[in-house]
C-alpha positions as a Markdown table, in Angstrom:
| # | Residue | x | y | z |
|---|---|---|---|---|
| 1 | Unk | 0.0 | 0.0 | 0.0 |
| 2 | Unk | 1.1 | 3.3 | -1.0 |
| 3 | Unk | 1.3 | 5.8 | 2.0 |
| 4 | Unk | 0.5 | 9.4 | 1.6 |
| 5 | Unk | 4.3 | 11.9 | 2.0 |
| 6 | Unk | 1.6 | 15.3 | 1.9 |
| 7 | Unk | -1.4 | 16.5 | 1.8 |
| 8 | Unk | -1.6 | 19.8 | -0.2 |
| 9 | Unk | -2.9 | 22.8 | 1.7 |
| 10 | Unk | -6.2 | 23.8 | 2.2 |
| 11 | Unk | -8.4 | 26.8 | 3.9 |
| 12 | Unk | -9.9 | 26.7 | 6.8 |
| 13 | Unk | -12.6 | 29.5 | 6.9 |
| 14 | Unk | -14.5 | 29.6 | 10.4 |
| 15 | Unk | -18.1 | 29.6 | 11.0 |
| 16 | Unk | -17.5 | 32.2 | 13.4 |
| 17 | Unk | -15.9 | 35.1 | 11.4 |
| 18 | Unk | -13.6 | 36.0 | 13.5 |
| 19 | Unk | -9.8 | 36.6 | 11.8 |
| 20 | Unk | -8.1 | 35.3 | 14.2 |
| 21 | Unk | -9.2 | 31.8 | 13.6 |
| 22 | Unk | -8.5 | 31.5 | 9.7 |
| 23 | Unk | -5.9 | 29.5 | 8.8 |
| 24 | Unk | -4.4 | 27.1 | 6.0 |
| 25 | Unk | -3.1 | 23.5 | 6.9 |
| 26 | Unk | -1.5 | 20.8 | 5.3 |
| 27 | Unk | -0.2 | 17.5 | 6.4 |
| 28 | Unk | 3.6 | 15.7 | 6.1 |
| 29 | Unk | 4.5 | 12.4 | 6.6 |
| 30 | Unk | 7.2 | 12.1 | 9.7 |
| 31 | Unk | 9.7 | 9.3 | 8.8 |
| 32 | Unk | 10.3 | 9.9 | 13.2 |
| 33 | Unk | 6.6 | 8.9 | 13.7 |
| 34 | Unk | 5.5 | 6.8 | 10.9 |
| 35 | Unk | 2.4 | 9.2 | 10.2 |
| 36 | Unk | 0.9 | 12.1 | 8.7 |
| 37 | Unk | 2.1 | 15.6 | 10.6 |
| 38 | Unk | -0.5 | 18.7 | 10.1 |
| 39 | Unk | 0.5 | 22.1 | 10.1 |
| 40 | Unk | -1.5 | 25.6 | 10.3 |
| 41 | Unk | 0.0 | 28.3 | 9.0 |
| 42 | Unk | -2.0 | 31.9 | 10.2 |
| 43 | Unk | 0.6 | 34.5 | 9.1 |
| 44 | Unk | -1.4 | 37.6 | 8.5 |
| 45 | Unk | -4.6 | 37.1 | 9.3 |
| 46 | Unk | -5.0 | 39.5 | 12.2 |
| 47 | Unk | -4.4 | 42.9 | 10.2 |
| 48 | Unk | -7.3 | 41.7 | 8.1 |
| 49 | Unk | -10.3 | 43.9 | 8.6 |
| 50 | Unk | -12.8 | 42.0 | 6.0 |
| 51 | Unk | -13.8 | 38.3 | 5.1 |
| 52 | Unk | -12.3 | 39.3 | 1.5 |
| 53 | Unk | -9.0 | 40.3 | 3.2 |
| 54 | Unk | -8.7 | 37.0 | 4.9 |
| 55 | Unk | -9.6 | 35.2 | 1.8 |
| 56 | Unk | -6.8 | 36.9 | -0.3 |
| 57 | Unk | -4.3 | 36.2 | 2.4 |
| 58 | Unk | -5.2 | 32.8 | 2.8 |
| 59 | Unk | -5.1 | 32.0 | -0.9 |
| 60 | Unk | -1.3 | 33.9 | -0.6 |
| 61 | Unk | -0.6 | 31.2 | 1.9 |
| 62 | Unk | -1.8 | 28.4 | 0.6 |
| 63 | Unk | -0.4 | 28.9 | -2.8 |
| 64 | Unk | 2.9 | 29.5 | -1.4 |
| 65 | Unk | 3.1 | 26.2 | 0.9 |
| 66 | Unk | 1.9 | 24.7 | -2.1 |
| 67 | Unk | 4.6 | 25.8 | -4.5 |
| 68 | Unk | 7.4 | 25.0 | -1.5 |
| 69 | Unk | 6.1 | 21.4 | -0.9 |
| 70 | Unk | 6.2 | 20.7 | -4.4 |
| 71 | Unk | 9.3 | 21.5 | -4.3 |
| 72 | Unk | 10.5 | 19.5 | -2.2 |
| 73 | Unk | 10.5 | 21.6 | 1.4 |
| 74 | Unk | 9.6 | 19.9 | 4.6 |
| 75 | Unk | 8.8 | 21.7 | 7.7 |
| 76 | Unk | 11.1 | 19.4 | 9.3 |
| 77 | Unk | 14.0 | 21.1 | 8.2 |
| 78 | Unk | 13.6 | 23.6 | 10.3 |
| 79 | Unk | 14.8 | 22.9 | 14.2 |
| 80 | Unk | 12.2 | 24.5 | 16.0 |
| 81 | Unk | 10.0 | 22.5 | 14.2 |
| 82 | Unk | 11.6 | 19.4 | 14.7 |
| 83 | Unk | 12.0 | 19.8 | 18.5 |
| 84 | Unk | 8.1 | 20.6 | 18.5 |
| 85 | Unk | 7.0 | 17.3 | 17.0 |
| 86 | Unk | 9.1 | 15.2 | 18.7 |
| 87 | Unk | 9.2 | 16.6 | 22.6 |
């Protein structure tokens, strides 16, 4: 069986309406854990005044974790993140 390595990123837009709980996530397999890791991003999201605003910036967000994981990136290269995951 093939296993998933990511899951691209998608929008989350709250029920609410509230900025502050926008966000885009996506998911990356841990080779540490065996499993699927998600990840929110919410950069920029609080100086939005208006739904549009958060739309816009979300689509900025998701288009650009897109573009680095099909690159190649992983979150995991980064040492902050890697101590998170695995504390």
């Amino acid at each position: 069986m093939k296993r998933k390595e990511i899951i691209l990123p998608k929008i989350y837009r709250p029920k609410s309406g509230r900025v502050e709980d926008w966000f885009v996530y996506f998911s990356v397999f841990d080779e540490f854990t065996g499993k699927l890791r998600r990840f929110r991003k919410s950069a920029g999201f609080k100086k939005c005044t208006s739904d549009a605003e958060c739309l816009a910036n979300a689509r900025r967000l998701q288009a650009k974790y897109t573009r680095l994981l099909k690159r190649g990136w992983s979150p995991f290269e980064n040492k902050k993140e890697i101590g998170r995951a695995h504390v």
